[in-house]
Backbone bond lengths (Angstrom), bond angles and torsions (degrees), N, CA, C in turn:
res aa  C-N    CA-C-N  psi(-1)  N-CA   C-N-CA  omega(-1)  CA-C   N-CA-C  phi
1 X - - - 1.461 - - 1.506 110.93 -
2 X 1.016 123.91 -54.14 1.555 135.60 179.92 1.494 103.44 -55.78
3 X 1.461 127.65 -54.38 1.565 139.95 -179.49 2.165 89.39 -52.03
4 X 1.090 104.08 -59.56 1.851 100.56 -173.80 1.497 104.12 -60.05
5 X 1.163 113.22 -18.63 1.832 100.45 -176.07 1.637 103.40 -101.34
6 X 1.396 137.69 -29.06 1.183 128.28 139.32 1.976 144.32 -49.84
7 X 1.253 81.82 -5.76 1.520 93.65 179.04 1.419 108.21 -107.52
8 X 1.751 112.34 -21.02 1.650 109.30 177.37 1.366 106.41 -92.76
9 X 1.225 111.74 -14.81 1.763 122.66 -171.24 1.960 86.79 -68.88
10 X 1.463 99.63 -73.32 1.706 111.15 175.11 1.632 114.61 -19.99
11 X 1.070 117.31 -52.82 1.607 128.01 -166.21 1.222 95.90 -78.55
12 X 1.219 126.06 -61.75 2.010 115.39 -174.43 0.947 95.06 -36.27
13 X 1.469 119.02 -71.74 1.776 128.22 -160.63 1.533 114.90 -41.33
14 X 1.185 98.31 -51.68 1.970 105.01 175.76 1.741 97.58 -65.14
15 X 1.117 153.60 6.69 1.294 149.69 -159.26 1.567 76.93 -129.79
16 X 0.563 149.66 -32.14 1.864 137.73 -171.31 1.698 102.94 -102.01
17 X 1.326 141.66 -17.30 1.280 149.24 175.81 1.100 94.50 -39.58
18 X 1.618 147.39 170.29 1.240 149.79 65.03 1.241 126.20 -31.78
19 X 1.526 92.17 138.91 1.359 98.59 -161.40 1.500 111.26 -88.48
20 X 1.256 145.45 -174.68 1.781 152.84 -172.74 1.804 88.35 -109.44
21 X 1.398 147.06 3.96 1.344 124.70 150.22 1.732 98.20 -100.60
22 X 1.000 110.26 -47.08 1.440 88.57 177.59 1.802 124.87 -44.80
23 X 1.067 114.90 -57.93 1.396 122.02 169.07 1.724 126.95 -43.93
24 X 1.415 112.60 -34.27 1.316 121.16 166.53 1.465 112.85 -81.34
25 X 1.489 131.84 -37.59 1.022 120.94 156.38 1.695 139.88 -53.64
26 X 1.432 104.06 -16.21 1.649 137.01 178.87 1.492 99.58 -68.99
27 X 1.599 109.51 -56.91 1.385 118.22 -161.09 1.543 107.04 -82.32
28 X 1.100 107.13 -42.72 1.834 115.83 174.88 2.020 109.90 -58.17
29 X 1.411 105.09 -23.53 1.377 110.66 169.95 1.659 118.85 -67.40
30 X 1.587 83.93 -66.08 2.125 93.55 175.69 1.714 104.58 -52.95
31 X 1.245 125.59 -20.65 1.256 127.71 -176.52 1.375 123.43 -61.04
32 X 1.808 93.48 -49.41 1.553 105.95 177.01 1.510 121.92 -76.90
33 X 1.342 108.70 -30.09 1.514 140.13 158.11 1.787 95.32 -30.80
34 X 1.231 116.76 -61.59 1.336 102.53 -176.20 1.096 136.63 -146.17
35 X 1.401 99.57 67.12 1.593 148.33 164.17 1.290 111.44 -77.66
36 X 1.458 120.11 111.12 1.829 109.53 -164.13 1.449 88.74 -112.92
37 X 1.607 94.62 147.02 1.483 112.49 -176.16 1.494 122.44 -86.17
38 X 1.220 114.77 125.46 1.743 111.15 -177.03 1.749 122.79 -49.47
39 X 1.186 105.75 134.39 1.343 110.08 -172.06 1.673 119.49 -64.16
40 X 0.927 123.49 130.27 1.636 133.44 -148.88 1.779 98.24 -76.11
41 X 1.635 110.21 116.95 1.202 92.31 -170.50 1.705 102.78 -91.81
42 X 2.061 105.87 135.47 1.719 93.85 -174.94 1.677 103.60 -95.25
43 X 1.596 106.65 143.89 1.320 109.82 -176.55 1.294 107.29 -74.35
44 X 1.097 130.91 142.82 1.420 141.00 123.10 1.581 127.80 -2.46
45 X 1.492 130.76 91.86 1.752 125.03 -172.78 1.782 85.30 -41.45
46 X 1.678 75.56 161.64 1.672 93.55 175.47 1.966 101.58 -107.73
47 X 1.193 106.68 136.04 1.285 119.77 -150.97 1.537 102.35 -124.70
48 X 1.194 129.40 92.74 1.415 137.45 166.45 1.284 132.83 -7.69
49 X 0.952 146.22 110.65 1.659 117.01 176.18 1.424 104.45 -79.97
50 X 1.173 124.42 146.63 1.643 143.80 176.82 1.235 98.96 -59.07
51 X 1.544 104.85 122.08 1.769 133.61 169.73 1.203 107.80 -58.48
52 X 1.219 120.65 123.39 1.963 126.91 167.22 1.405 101.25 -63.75
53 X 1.345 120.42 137.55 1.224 130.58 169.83 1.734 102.69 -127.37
54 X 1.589 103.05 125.86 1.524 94.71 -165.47 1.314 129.35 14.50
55 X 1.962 94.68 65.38 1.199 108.37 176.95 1.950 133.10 41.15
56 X 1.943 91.58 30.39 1.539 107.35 163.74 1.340 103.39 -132.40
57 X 1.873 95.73 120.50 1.281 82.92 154.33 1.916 117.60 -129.92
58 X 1.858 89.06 -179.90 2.015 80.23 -161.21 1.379 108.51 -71.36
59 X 1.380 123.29 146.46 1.468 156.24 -156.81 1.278 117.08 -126.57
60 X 1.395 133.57 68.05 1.309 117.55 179.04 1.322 139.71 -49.74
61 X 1.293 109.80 -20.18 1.674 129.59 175.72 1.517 116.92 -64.19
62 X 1.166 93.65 -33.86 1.795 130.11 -175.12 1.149 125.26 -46.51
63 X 0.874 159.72 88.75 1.826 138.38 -166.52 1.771 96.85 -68.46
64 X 1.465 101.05 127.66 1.626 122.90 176.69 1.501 89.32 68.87
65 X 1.081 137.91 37.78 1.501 156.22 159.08 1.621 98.30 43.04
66 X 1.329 87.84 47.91 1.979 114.20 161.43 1.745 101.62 57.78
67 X 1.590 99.19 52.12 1.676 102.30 176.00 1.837 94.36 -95.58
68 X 1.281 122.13 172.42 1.762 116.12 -176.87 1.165 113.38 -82.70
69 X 0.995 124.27 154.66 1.439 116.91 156.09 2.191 101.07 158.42
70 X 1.169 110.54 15.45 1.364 100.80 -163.07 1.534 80.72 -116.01
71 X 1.554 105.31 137.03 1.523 105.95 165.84 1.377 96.50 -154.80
72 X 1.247 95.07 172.71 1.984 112.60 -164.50 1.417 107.31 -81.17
73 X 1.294 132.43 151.43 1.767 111.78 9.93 1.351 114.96 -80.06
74 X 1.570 109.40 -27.66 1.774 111.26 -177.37 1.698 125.57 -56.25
75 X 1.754 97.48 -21.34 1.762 88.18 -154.86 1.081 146.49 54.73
76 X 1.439 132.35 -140.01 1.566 108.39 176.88 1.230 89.56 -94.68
77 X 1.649 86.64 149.25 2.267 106.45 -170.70 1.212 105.80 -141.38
78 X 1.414 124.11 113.66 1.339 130.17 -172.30 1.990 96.56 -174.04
79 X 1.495 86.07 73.17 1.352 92.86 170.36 1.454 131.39 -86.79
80 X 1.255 111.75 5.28 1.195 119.53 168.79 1.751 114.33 -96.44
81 X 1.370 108.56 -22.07 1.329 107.12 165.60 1.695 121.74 92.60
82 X 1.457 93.11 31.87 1.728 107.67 -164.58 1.833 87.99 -72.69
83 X 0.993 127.73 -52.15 1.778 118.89 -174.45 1.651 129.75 -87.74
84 X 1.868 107.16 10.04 0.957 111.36 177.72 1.328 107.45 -68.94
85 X 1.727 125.08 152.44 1.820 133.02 -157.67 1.207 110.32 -5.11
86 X 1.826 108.84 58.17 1.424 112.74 143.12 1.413 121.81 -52.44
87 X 0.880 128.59 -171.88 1.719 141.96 136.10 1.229 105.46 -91.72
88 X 1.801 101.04 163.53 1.530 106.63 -179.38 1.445 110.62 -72.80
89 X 1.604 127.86 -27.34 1.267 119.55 -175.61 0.949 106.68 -71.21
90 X 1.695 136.32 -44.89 1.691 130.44 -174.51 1.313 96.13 -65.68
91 X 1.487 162.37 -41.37 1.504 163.61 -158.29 1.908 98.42 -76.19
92 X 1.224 114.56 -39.33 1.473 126.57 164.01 0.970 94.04 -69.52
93 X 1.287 138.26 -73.31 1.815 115.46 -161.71 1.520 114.61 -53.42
94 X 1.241 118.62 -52.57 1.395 124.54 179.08 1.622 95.49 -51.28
95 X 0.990 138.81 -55.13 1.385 112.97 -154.44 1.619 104.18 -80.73
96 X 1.399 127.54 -29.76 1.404 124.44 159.60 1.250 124.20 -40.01
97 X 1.285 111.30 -50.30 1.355 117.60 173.07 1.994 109.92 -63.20
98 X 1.012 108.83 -48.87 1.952 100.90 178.82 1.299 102.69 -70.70
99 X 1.176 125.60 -29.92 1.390 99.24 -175.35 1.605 120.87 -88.73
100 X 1.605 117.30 -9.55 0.995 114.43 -176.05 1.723 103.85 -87.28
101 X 1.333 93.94 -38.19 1.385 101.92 175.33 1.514 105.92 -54.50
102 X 1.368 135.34 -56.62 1.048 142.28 -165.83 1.937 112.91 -60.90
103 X 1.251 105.12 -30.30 1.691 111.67 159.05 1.043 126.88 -77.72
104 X 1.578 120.21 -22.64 1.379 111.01 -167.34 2.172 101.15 -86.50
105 X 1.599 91.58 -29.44 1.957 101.10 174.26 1.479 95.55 -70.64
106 X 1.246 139.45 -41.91 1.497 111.90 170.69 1.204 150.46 -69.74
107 X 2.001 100.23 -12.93 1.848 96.38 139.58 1.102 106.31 -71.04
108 X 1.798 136.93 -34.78 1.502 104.33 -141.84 1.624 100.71 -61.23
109 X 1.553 101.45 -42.30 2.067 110.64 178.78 1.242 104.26 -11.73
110 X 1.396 108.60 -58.30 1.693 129.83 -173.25 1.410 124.04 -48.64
111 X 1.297 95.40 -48.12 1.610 111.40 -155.26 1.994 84.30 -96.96
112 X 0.719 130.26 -22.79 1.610 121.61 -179.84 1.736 93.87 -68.75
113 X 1.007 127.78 -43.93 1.390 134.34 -153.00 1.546 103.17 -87.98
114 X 1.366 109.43 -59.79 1.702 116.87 172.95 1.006 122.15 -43.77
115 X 1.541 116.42 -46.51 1.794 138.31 -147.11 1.569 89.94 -86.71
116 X 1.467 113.69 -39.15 1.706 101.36 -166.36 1.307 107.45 -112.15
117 X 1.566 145.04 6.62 1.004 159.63 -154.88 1.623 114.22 -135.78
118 X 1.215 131.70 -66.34 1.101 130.18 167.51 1.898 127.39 -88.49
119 X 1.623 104.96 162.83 1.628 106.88 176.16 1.488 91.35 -60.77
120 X 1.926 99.95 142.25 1.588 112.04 165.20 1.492 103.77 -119.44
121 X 1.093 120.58 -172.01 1.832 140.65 -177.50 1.826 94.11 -76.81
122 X 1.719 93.19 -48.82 1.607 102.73 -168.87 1.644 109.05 -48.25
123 X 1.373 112.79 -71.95 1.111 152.36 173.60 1.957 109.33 -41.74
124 X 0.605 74.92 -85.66 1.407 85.66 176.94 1.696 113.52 152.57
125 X 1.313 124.46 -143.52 1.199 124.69 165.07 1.736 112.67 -87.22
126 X 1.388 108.94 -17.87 1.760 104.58 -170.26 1.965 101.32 -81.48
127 X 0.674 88.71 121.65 1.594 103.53 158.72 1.305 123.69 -39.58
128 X 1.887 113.99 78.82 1.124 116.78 175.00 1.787 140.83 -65.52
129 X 1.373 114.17 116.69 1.798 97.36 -166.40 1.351 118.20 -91.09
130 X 1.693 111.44 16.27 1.629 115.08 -178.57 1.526 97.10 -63.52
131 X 1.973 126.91 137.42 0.906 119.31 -147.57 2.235 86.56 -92.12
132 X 1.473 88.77 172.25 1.904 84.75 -170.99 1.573 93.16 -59.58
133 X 1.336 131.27 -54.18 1.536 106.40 -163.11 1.979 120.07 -42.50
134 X 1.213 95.95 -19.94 1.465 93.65 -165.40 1.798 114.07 -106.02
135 X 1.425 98.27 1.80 1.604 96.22 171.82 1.333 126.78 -88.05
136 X 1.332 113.20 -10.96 1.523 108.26 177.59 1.565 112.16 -59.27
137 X 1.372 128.03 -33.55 0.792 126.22 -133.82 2.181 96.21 -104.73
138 X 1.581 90.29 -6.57 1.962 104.79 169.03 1.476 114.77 -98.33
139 X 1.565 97.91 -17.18 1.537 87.73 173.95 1.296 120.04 -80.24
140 X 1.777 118.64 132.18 1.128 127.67 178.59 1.842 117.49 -36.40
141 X 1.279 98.84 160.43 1.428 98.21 178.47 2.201 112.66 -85.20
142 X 1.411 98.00 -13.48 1.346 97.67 170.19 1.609 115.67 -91.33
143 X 1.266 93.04 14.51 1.733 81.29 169.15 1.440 115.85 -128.17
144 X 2.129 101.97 -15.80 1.872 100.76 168.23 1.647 105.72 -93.50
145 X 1.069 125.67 4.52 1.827 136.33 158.53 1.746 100.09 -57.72
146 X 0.739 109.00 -98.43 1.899 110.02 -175.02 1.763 103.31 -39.04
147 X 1.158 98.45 -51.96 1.750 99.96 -175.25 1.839 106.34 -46.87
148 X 1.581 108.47 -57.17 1.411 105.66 -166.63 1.707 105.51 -69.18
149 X 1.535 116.77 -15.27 1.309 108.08 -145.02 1.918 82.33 -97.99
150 X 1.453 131.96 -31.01 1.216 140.02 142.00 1.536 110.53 -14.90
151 X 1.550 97.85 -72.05 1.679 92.38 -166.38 1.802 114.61 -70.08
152 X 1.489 103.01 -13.88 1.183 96.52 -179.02 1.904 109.80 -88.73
153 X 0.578 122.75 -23.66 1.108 121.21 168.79 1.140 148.91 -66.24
154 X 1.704 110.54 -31.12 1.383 141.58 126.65 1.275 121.05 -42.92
155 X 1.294 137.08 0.83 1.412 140.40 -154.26 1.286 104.91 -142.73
156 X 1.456 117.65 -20.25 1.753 135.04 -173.66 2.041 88.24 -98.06
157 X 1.420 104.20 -41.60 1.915 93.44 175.82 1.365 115.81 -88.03
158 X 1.256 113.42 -7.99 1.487 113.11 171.96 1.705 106.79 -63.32
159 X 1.431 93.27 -54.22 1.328 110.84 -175.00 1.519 134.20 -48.22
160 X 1.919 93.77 -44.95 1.464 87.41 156.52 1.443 138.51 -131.82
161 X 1.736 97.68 56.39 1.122 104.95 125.90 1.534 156.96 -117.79
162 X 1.580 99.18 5.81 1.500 112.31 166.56 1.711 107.40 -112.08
163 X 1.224 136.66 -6.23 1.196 123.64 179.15 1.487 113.40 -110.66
164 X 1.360 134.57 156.43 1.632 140.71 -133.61 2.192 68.20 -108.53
165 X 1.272 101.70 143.95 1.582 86.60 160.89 1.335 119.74 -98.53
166 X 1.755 124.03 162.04 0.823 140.20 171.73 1.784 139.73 -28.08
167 X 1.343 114.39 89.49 1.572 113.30 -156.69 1.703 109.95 103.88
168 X 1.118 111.71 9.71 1.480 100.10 -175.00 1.536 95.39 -143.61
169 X 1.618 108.26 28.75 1.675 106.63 161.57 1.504 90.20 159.85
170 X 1.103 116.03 174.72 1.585 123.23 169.82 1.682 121.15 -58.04
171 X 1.343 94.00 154.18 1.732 93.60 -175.08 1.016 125.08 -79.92
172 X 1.640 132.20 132.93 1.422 141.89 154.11 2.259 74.79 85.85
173 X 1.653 101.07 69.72 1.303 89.77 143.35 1.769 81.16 -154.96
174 X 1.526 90.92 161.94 1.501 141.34 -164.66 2.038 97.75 -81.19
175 X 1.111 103.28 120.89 1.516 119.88 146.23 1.821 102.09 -19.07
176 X 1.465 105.70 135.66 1.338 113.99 147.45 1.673 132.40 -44.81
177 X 1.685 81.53 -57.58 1.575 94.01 -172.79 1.697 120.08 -92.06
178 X 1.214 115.41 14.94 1.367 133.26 -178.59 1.202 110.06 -102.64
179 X 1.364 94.17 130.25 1.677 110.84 -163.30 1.682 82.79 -107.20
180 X 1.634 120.75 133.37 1.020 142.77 176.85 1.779 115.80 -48.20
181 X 1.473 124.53 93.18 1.173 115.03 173.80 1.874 111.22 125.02
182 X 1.468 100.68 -23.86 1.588 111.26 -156.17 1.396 92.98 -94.52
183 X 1.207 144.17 125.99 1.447 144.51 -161.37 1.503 102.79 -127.06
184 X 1.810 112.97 -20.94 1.212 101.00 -169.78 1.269 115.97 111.80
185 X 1.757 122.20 -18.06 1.332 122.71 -171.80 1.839 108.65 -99.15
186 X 1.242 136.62 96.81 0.929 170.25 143.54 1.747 136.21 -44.73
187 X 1.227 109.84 -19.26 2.020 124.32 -144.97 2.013 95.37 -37.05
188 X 1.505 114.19 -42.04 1.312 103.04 -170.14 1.694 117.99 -84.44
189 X 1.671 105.15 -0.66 1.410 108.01 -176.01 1.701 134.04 59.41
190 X 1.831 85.46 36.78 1.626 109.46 -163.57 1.701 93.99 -81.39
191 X 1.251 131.63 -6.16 1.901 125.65 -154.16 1.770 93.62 -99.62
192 X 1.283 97.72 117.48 1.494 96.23 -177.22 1.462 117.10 -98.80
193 X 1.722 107.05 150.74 1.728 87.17 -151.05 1.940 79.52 -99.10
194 X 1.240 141.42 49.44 1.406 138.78 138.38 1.358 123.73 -86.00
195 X 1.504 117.22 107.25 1.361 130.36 176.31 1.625 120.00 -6.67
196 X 1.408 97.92 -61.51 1.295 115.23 -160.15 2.176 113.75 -76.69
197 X 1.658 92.67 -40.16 1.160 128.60 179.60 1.836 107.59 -56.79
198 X 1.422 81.81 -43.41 1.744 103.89 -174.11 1.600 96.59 -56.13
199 X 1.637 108.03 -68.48 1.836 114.78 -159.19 1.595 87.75 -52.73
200 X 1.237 106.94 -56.30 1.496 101.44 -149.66 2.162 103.08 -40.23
201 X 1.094 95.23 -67.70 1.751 105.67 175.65 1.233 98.10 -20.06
202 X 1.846 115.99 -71.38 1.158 108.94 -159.88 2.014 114.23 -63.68
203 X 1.202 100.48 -30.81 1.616 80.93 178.65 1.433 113.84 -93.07
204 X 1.444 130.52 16.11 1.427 136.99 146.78 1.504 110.70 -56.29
205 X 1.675 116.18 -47.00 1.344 130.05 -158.68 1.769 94.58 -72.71
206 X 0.994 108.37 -61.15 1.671 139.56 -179.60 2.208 89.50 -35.86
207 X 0.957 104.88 -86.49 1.242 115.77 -179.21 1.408 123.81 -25.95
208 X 1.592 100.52 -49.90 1.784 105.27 175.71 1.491 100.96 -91.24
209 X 1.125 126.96 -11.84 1.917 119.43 163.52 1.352 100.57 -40.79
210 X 1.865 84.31 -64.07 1.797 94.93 -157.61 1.195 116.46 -55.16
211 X 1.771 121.54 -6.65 1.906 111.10 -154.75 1.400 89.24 -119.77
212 X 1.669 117.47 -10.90 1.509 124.34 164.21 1.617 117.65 -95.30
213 X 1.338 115.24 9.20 1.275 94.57 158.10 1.357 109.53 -113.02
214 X 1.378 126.01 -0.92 1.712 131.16 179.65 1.342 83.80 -82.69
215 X 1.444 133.07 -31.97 1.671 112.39 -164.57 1.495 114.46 -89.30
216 X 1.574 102.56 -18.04 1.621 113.93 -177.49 1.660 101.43 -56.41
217 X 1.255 111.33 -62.94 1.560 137.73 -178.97 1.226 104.25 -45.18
218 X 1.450 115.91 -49.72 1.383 108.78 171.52 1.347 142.86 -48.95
219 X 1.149 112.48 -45.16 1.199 145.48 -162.28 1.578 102.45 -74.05
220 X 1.767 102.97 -54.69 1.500 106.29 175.44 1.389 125.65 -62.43
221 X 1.369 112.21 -32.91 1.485 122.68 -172.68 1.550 96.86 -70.25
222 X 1.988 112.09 -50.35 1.817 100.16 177.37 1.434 129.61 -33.77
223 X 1.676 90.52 -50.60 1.891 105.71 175.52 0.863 121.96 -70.04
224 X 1.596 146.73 -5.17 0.984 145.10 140.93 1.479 144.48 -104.88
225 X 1.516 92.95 21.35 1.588 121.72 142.83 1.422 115.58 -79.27
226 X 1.372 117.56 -73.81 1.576 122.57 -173.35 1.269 123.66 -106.53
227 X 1.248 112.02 19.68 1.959 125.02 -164.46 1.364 100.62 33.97
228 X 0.937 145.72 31.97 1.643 137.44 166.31 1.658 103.70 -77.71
229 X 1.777 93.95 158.98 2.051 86.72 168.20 1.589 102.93 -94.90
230 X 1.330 114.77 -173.80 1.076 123.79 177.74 1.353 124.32 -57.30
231 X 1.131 122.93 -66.28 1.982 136.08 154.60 1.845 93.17 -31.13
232 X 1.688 86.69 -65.06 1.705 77.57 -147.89 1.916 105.30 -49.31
233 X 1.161 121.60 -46.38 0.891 116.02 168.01 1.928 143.76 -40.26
234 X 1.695 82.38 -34.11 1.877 79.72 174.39 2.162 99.96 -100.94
235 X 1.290 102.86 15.27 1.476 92.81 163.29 1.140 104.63 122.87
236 X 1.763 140.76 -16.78 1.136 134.48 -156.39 1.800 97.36 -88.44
């Protein structure tokens, strides 16, 4: 009797034990509990490399962020300091502006010399000596009508293809992919597609802008010192 009441006493007791899976499952819990998670590594944006545009591309180190135009003995010369911590888009505008400027004074060179020196369409065949400052103002209106409406129109495709248009980015900035000056107009197929070949042209072009727009100015200020033309003035 005593052996049966020690053996049922025994069995409750084993019914209240914890068991050896419960307990490993306990410990495998606090385990995961504090398991620290690796720190999330953040990438780096992915960052373009800068597109060659007739084999230039922008250079911040660079003065005019290494666009052409510097040649010896001066080098780059801008002592007044118009492109110091520009941006690259204002350093593009400036050079749009000299170089266009710088083509349009190398007809005028032309047109001072032609206009008062040789037979024109305007004129007739006789050799007119009204000096250039003062002919715009004899030429008929049916012949500066097509002329102005010419330049304007040329000036509306210039426009859009190097300038961002209006409302669809900030004002008076330049195309990405527009290389300062290059419009596309070509007819003799003089633009060479060698990097090096390329700058050089362009700061040949650059150079006689610059020595044709000191001569444009010149020329006008002579004629309106002494009304003489240009020839007539140095003797011809």
């Amino acid at each position: 009797m005593q052996l049966t009441i020690l053996a049922i006493l025994a069995g409750s007791a084993a019914a209240f034990a914890p068991s050896a899976s419960t307990g490993s499952s306990s410990t495998a819990l606090l385990m995961s509990e504090h398991v620290t998670e690796e720190p999330a590594v953040e990438e780096s944006p992915f960052v373009p490399a800068p597109v060659a545009i007739n084999g230039w591309s922008a250079d911040a180190a660079a003065p005019c962020y290494g666009l052409p135009g510097s040649s010896s003995p001066l080098g780059f010369f801008d002592p007044l300091g118009f492109t110091k911590d520009m941006d690259l888009n204002g350093v593009k505008r400036f050079r749009e502006a000299e170089v266009m400027h710088g083509r349009v004074a190398m007809m005028a060179t032309l047109g001072y010399i032609i206009g008062e020196s040789t037979p024109t369409i305007t004129y007739g065949m006789d050799v007119h000596h009204t000096i250039a400052n003062n002919q715009i103002p004899e030429i008929p209106g049916t012949v500066l009508f097509p002329f102005f409406l010419a330049v304007n129109i040329s000036e509306a495709l210039r426009a859009s293809k190097g300038w961002v248009e209006p409302g669809l980015g900030p004002l008076f900035t330049l195309r990405e992919n527009y290389y300062p000056g290059d419009i596309g107009f070509d007819p003799l197929g003089l633009k060479s597609k060698d990097a090096k070949d390329f700058a050089n042209m362009q700061t040949k072009e650059l150079n006689n802008g610059r020595l044709a727009m000191l001569a444009a100015a010149g020329m006008c200020a002579q004629e309106q010192v002494n009304g003489q033309g240009i020839l007539e003035n140095l003797g011809f």
